[in-house]
N, CA, C, O and CB atoms as a CASP TS submission, in Angstrom:
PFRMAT TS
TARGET T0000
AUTHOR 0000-0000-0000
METHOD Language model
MODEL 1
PARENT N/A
ATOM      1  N   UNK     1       0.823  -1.203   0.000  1.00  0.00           N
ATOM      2  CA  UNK     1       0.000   0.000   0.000  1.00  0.00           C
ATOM      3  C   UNK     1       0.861   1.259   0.000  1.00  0.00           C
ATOM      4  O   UNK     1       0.538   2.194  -0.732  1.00  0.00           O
ATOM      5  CB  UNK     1      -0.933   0.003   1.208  1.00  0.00           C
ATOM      6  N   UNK     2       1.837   1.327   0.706  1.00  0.00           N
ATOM      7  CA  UNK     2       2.776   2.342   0.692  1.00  0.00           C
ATOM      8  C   UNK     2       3.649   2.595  -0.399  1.00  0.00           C
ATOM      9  O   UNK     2       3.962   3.751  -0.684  1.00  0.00           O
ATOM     10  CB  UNK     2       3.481   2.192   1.651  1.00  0.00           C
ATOM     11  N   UNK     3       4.200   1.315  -1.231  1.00  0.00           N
ATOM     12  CA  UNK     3       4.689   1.594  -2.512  1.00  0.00           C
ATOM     13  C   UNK     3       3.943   2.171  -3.112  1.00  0.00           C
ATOM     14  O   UNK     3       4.400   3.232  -3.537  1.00  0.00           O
ATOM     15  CB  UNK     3       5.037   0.713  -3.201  1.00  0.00           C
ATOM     16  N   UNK     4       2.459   1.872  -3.495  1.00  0.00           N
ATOM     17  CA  UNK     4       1.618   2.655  -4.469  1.00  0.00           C
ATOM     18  C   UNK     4       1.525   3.874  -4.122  1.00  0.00           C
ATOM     19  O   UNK     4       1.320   4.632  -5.069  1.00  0.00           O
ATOM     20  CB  UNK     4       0.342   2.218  -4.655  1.00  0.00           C
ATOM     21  N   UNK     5       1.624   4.511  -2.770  1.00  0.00           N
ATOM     22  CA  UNK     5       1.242   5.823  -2.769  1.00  0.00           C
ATOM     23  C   UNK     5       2.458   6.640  -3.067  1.00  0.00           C
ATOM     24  O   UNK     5       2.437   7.815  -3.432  1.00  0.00           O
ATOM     25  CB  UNK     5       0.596   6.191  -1.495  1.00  0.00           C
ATOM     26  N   UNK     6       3.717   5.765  -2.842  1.00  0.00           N
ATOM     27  CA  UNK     6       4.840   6.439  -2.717  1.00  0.00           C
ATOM     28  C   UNK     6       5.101   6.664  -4.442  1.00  0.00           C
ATOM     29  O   UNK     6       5.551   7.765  -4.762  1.00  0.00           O
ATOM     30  CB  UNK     6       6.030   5.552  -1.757  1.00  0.00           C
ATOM     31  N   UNK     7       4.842   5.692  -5.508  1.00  0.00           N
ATOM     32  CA  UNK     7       5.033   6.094  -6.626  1.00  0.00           C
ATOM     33  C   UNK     7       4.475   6.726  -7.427  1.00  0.00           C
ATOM     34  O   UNK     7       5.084   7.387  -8.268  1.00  0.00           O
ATOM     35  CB  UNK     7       5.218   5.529  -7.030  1.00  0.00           C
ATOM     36  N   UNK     8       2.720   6.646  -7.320  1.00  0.00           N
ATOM     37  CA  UNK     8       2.059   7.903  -7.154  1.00  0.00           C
ATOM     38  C   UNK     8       2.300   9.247  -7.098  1.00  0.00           C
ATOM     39  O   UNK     8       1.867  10.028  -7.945  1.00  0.00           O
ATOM     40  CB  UNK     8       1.642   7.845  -6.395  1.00  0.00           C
ATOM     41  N   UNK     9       2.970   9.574  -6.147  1.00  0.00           N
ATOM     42  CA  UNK     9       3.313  10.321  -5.396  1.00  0.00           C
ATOM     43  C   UNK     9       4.403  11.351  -6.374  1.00  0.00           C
ATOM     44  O   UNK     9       4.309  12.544  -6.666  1.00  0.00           O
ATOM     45  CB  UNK     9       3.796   9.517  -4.172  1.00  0.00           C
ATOM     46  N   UNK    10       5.566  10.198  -6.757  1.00  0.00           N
ATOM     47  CA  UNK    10       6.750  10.677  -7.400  1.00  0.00           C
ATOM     48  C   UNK    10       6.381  10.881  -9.140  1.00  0.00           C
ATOM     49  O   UNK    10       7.086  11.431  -9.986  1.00  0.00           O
ATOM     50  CB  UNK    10       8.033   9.501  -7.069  1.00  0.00           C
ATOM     51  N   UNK    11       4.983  10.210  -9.319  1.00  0.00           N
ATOM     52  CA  UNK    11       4.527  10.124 -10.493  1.00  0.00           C
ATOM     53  C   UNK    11       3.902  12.095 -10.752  1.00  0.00           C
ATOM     54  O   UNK    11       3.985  12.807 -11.753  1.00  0.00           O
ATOM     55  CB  UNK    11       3.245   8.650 -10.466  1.00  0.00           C
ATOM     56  N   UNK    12       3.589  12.255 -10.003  1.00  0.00           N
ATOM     57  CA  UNK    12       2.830  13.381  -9.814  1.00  0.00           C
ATOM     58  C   UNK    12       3.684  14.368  -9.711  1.00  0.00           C
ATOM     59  O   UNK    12       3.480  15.357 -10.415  1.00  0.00           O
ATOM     60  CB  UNK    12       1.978  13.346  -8.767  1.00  0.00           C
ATOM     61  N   UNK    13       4.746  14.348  -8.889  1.00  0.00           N
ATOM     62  CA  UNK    13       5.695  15.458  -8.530  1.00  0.00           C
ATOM     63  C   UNK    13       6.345  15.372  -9.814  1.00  0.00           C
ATOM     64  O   UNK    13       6.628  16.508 -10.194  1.00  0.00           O
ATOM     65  CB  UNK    13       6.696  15.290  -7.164  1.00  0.00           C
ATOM     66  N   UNK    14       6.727  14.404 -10.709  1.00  0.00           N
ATOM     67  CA  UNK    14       7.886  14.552 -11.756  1.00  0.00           C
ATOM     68  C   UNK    14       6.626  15.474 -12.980  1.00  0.00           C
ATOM     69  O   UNK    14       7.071  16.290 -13.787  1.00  0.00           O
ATOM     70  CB  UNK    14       8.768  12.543 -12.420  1.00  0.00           C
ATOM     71  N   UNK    15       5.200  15.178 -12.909  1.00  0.00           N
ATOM     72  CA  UNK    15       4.697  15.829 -13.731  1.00  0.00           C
ATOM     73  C   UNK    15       4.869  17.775 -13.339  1.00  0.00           C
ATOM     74  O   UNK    15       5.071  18.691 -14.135  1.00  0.00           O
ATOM     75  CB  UNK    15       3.238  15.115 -13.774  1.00  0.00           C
ATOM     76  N   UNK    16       4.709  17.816 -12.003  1.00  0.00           N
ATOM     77  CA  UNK    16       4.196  19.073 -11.721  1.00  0.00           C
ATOM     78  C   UNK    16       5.854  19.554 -12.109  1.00  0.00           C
ATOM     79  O   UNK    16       5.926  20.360 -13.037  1.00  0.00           O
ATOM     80  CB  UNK    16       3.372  19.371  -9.993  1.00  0.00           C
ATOM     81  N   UNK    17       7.117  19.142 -11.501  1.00  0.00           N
ATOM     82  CA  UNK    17       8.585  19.559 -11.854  1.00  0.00           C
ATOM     83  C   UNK    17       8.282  20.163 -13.581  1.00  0.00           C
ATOM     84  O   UNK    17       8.227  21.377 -13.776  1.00  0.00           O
ATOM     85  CB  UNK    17       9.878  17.930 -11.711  1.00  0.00           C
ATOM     86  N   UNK    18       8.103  19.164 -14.743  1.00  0.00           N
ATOM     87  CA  UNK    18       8.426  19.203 -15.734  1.00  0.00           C
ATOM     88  C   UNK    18       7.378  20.422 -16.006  1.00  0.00           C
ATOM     89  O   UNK    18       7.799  21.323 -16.731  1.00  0.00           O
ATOM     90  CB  UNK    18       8.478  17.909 -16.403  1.00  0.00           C
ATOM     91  N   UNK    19       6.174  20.527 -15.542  1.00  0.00           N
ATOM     92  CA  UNK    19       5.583  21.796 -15.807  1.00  0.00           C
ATOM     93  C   UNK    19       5.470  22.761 -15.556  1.00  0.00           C
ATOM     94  O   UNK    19       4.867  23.579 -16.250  1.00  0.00           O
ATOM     95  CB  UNK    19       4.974  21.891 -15.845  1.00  0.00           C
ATOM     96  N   UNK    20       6.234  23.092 -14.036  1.00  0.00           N
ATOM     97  CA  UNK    20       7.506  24.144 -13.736  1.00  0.00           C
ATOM     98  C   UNK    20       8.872  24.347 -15.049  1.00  0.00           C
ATOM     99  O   UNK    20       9.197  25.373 -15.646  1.00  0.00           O
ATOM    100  CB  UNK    20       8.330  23.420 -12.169  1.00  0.00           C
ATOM    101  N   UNK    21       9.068  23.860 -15.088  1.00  0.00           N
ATOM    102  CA  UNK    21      10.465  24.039 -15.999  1.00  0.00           C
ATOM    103  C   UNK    21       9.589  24.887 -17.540  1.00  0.00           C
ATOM    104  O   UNK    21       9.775  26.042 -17.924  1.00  0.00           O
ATOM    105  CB  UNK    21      11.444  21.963 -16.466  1.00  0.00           C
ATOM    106  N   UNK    22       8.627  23.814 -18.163  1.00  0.00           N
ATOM    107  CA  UNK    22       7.868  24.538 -19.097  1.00  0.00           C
ATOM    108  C   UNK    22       7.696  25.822 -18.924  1.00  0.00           C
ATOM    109  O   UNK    22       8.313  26.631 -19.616  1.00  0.00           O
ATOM    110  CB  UNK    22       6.759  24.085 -19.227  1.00  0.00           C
ATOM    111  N   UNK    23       6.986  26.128 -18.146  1.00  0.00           N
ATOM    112  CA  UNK    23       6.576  27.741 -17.396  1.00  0.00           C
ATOM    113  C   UNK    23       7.675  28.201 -17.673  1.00  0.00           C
ATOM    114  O   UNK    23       7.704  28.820 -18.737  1.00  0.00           O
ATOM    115  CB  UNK    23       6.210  27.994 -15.677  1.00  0.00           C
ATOM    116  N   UNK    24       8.578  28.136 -17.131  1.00  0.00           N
ATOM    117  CA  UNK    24      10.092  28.858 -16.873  1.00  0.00           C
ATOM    118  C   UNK    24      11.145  29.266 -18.147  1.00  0.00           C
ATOM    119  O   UNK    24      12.013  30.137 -18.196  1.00  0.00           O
ATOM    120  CB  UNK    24      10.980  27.766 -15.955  1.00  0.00           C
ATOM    121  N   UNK    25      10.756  28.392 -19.031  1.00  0.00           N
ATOM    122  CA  UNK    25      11.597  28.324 -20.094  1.00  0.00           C
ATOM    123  C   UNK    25      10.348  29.064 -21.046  1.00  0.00           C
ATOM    124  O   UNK    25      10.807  29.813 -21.908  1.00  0.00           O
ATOM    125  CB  UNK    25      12.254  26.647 -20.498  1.00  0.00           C
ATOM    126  N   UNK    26       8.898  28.966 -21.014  1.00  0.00           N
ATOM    127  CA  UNK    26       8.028  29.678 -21.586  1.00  0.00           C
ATOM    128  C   UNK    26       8.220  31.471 -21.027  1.00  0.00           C
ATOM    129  O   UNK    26       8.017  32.343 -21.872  1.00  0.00           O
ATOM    130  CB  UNK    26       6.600  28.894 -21.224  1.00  0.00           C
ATOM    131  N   UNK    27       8.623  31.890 -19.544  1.00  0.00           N
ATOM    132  CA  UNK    27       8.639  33.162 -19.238  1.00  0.00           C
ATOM    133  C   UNK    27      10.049  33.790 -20.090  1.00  0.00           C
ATOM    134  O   UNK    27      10.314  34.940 -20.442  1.00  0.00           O
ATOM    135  CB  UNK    27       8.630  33.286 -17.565  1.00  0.00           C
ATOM    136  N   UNK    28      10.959  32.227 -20.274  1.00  0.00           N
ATOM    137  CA  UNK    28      12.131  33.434 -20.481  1.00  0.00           C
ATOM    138  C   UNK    28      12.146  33.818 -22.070  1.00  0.00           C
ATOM    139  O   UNK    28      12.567  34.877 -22.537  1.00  0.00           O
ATOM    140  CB  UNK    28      13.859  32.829 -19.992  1.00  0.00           C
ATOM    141  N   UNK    29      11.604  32.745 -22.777  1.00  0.00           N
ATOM    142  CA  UNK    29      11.260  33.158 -24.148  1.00  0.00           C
ATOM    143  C   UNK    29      10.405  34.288 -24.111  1.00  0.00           C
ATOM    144  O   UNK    29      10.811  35.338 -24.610  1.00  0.00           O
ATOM    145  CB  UNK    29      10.614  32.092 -24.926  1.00  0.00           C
ATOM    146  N   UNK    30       9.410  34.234 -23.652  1.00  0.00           N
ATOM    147  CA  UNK    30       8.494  35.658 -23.889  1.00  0.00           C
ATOM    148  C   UNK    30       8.897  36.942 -23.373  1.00  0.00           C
ATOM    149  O   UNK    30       8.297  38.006 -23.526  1.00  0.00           O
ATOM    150  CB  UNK    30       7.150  35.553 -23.283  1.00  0.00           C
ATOM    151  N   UNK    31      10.348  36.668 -22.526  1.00  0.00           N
ATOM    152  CA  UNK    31      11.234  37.986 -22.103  1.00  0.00           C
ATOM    153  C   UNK    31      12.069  38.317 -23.281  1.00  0.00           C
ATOM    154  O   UNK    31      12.291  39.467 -23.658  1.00  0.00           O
ATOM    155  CB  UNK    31      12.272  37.741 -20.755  1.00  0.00           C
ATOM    156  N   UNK    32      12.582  37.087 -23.916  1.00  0.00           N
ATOM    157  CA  UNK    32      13.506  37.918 -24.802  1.00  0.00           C
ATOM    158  C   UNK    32      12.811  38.314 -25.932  1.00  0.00           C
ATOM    159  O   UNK    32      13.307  39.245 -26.565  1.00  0.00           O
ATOM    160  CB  UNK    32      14.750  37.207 -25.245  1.00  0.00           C
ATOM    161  N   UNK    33      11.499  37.694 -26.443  1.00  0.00           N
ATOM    162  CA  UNK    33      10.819  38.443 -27.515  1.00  0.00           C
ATOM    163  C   UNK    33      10.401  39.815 -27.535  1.00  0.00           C
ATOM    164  O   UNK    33      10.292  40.658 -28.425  1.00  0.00           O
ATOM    165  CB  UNK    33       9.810  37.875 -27.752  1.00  0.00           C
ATOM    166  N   UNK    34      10.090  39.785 -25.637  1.00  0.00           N
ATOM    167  CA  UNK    34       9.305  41.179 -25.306  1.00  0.00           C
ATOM    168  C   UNK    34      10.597  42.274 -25.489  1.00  0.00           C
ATOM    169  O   UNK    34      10.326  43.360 -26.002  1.00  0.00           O
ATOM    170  CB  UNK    34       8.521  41.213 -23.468  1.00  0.00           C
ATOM    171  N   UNK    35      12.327  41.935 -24.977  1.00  0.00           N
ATOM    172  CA  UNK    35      13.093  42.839 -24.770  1.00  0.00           C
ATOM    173  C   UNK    35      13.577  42.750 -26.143  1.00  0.00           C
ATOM    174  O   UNK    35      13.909  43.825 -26.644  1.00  0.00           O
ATOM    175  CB  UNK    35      13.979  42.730 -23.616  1.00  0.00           C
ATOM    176  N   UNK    36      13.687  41.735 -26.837  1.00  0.00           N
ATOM    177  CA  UNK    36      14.668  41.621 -27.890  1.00  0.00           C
ATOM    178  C   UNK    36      16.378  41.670 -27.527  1.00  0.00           C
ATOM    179  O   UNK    36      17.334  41.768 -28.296  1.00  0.00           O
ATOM    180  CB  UNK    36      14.296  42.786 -28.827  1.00  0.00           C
ATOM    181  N   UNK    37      16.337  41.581 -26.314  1.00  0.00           N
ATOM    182  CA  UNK    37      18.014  41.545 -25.993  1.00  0.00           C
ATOM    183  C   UNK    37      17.847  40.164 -24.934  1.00  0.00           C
ATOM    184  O   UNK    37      16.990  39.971 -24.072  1.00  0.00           O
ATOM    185  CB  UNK    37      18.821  43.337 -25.030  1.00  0.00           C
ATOM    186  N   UNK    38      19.115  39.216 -25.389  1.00  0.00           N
ATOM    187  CA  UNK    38      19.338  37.856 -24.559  1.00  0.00           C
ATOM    188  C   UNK    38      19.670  38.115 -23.289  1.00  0.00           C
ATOM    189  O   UNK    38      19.481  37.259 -22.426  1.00  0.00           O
ATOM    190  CB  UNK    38      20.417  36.949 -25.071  1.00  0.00           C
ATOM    191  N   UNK    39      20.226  39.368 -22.986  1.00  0.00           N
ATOM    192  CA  UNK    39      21.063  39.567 -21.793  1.00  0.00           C
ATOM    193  C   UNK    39      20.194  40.450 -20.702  1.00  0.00           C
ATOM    194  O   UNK    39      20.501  40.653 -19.527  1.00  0.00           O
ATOM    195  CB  UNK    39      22.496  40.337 -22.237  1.00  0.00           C
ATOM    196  N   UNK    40      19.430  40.759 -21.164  1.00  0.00           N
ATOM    197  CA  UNK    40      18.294  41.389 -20.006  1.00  0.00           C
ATOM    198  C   UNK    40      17.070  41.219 -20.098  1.00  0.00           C
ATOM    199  O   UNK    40      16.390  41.312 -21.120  1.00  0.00           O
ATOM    200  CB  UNK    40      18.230  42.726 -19.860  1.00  0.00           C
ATOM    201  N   UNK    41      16.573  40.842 -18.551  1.00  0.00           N
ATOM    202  CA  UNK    41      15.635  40.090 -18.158  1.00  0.00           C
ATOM    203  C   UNK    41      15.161  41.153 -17.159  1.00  0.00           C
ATOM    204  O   UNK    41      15.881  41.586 -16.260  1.00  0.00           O
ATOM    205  CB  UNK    41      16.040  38.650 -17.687  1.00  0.00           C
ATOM    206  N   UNK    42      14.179  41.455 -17.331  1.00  0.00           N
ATOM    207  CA  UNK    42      13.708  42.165 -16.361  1.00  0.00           C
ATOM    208  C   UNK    42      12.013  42.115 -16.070  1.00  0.00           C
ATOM    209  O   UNK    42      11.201  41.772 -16.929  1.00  0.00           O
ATOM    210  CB  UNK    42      14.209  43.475 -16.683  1.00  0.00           C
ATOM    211  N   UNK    43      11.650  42.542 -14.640  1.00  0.00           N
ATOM    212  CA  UNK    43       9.998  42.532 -14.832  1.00  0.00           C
ATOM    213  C   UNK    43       9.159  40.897 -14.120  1.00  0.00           C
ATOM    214  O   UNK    43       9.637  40.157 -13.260  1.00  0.00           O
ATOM    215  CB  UNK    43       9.701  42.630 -16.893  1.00  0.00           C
ATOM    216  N   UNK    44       8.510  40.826 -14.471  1.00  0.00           N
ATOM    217  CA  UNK    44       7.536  39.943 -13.963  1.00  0.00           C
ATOM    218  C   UNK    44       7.545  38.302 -14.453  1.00  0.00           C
ATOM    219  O   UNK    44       7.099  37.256 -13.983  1.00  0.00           O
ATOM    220  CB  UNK    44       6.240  40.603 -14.344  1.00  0.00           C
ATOM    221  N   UNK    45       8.363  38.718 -15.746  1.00  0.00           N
ATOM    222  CA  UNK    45       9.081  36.937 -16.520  1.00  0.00           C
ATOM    223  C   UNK    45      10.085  36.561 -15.393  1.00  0.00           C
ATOM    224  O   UNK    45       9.878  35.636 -14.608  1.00  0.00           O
ATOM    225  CB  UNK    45      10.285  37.054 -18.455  1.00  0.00           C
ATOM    226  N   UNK    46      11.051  37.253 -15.378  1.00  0.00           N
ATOM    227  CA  UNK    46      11.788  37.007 -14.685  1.00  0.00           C
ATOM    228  C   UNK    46      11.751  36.451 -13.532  1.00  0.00           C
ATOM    229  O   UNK    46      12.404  35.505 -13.093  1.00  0.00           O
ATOM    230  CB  UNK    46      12.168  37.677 -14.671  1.00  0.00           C
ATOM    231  N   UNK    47      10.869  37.154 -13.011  1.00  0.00           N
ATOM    232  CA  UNK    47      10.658  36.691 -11.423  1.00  0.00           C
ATOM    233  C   UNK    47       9.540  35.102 -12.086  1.00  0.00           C
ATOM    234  O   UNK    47       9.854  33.916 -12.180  1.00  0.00           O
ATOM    235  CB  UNK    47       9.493  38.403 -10.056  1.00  0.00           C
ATOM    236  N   UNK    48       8.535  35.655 -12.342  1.00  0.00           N
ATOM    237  CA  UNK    48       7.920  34.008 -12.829  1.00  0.00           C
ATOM    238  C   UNK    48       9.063  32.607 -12.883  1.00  0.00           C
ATOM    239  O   UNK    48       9.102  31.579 -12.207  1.00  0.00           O
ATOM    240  CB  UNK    48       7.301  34.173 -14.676  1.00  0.00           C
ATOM    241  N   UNK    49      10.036  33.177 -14.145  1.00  0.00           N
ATOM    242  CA  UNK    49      10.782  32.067 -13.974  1.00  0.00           C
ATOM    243  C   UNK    49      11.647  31.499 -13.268  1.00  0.00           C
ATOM    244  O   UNK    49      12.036  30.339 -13.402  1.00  0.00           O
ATOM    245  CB  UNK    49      11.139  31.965 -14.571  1.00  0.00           C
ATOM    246  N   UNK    50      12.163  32.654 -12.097  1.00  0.00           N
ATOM    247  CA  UNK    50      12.993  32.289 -11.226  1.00  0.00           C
ATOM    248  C   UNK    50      12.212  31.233 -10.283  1.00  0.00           C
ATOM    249  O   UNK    50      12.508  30.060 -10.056  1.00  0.00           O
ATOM    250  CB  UNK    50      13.550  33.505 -10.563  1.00  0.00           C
ATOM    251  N   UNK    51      11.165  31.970  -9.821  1.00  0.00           N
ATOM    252  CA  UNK    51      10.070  31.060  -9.436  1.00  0.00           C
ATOM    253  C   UNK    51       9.779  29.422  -9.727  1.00  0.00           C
ATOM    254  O   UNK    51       9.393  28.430  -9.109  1.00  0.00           O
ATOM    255  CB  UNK    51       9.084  31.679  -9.950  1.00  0.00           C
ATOM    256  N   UNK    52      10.087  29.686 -10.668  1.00  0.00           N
ATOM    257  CA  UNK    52       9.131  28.319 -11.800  1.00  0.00           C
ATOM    258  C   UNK    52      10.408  27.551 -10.969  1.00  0.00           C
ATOM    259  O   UNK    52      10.173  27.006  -9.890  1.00  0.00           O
ATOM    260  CB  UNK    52       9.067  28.337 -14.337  1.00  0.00           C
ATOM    261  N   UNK    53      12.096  27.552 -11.695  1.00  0.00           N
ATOM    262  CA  UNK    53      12.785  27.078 -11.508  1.00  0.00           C
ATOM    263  C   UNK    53      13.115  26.627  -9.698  1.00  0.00           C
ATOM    264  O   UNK    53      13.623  25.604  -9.239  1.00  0.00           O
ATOM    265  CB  UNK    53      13.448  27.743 -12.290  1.00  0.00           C
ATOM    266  N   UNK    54      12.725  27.534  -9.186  1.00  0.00           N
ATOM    267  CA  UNK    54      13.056  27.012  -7.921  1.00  0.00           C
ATOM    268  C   UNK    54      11.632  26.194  -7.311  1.00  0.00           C
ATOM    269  O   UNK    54      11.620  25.983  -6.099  1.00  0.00           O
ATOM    270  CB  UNK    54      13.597  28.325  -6.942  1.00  0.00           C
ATOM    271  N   UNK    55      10.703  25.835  -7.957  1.00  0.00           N
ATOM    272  CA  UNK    55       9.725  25.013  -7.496  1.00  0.00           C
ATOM    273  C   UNK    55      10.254  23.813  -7.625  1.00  0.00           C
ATOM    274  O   UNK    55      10.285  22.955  -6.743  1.00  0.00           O
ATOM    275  CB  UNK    55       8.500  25.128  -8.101  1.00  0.00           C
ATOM    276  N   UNK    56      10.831  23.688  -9.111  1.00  0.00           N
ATOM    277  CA  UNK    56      11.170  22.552 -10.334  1.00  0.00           C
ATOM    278  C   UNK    56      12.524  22.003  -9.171  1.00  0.00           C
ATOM    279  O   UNK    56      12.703  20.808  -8.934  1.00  0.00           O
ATOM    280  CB  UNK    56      11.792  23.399 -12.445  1.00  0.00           C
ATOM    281  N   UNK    57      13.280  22.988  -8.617  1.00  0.00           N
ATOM    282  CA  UNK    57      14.612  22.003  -7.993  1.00  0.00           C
ATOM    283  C   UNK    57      13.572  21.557  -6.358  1.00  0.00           C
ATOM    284  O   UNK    57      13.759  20.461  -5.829  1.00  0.00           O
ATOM    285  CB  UNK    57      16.708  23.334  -7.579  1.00  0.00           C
ATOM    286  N   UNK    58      12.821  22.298  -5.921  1.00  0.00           N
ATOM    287  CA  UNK    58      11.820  21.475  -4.562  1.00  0.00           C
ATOM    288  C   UNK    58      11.479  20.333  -5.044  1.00  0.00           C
ATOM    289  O   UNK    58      11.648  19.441  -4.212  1.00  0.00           O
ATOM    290  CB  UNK    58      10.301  22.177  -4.031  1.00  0.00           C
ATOM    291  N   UNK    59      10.986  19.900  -6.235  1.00  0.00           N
ATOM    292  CA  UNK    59      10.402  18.813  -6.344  1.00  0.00           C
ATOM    293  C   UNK    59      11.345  17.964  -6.449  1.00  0.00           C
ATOM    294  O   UNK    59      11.550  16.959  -5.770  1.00  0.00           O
ATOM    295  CB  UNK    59       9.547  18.749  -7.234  1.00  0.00           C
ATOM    296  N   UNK    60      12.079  18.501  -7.557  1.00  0.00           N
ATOM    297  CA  UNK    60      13.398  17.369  -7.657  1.00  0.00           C
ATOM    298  C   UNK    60      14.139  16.266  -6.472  1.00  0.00           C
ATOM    299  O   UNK    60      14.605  15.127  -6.459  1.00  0.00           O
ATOM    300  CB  UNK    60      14.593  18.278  -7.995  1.00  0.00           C
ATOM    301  N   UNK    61      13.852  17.697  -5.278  1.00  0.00           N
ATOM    302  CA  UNK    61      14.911  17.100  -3.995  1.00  0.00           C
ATOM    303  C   UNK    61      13.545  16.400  -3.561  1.00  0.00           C
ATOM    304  O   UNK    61      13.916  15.576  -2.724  1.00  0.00           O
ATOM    305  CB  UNK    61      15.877  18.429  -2.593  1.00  0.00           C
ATOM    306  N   UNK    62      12.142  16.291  -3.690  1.00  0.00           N
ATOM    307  CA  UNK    62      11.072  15.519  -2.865  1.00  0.00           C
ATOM    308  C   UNK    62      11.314  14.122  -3.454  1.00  0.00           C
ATOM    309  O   UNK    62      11.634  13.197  -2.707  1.00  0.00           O
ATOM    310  CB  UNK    62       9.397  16.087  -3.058  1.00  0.00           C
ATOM    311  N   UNK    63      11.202  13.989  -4.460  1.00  0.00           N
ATOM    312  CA  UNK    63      11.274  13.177  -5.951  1.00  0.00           C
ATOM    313  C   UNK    63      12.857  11.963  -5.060  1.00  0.00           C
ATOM    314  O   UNK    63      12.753  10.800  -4.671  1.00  0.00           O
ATOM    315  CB  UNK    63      11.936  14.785  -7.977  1.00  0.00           C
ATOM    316  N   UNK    64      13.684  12.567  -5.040  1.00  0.00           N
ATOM    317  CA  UNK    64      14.311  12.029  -4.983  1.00  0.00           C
ATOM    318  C   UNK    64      14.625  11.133  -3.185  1.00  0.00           C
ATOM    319  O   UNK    64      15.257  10.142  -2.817  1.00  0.00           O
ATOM    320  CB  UNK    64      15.031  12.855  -5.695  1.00  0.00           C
ATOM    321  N   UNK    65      13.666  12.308  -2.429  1.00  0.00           N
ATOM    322  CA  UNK    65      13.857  11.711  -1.250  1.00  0.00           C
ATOM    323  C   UNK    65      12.471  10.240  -1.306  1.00  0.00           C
ATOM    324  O   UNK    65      12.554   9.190  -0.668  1.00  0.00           O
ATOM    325  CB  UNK    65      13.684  13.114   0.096  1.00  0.00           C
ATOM    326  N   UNK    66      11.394  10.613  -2.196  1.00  0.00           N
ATOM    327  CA  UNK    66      10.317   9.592  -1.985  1.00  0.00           C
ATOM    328  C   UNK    66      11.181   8.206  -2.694  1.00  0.00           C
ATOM    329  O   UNK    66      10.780   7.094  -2.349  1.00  0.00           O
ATOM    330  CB  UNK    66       8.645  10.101  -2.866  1.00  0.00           C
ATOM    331  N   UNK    67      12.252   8.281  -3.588  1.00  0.00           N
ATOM    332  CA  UNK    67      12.792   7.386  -4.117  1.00  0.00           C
ATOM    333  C   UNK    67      13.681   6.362  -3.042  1.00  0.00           C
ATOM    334  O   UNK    67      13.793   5.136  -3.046  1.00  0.00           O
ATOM    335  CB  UNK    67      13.494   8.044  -5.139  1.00  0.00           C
ATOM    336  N   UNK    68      14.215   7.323  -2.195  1.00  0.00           N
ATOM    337  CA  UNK    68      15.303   6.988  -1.251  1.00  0.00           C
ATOM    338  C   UNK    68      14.193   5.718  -0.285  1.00  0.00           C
ATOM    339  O   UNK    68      14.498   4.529  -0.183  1.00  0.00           O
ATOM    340  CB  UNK    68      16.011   8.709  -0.214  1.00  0.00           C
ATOM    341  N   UNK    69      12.824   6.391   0.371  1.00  0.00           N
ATOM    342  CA  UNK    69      11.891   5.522   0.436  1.00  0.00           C
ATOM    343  C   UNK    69      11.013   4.261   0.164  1.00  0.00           C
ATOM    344  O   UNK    69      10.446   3.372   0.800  1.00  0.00           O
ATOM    345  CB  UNK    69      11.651   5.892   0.379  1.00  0.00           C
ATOM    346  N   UNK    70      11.230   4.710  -1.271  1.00  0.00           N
ATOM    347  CA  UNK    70      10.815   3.459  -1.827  1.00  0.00           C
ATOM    348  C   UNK    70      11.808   2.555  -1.846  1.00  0.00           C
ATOM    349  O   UNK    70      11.548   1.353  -1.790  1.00  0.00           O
ATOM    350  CB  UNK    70      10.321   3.564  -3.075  1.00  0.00           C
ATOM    351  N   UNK    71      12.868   2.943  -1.916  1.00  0.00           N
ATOM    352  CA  UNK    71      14.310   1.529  -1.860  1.00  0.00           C
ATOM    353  C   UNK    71      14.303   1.103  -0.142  1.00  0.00           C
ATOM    354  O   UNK    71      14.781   0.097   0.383  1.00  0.00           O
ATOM    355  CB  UNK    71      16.535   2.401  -2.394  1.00  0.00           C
ATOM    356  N   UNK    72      13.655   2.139   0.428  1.00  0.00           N
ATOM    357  CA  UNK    72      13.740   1.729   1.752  1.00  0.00           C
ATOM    358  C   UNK    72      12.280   0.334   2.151  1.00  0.00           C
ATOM    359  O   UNK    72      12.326  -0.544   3.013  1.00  0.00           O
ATOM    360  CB  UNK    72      13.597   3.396   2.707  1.00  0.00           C
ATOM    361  N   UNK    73      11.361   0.573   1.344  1.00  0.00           N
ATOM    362  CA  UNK    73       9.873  -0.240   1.715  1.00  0.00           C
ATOM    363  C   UNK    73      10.538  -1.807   1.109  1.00  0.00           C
ATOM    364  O   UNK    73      10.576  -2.770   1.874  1.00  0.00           O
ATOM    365  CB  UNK    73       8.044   0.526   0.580  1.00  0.00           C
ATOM    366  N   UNK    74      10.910  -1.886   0.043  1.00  0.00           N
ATOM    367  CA  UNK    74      10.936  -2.985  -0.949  1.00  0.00           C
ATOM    368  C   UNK    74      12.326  -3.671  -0.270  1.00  0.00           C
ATOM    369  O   UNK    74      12.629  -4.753  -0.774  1.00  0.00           O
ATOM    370  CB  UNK    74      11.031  -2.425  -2.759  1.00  0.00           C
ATOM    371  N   UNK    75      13.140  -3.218   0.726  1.00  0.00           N
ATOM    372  CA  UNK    75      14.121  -4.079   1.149  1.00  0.00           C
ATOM    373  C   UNK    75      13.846  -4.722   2.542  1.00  0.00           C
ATOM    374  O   UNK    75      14.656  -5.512   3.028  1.00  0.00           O
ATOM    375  CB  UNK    75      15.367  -3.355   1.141  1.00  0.00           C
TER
END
């Protein structure tokens, strides 16, 4: 019962990660279209994607601790 919830679990977080990163890589494109310069980022993308990205590394480290778990149930 606990494996299923636990992979579940990591099933869900790797979706929500990858759709953080989308977001993030979607704010910074629509920064450089909006500025037309690669090198400045400014405004409300920015922060979005900084955002995005630091959700995307929370999950990563959950992701990886529910994994550490699951090697822990199955032994």
């Amino acid at each position: 019962m606990d494996r299923i919830k636990i992979k579940k679990g990591i099933k869900i977080r790797k979706y929500l990660m990858n759709g953080f990163i989308a977001i993030a890589l979607l704010c910074m494109l629509a920064d450089i279209l909006r500025t037309g310069n690669l090198f400045i980022h400014v405004g409300e993308f920015m922060i979005t994607s900084l955002l995005s990205f630091g959700f995307a590394i929370f999950f990563d480290g959950q992701i990886k601790k529910m994994r550490r778990q699951l090697r822990e149930c199955e032994e």
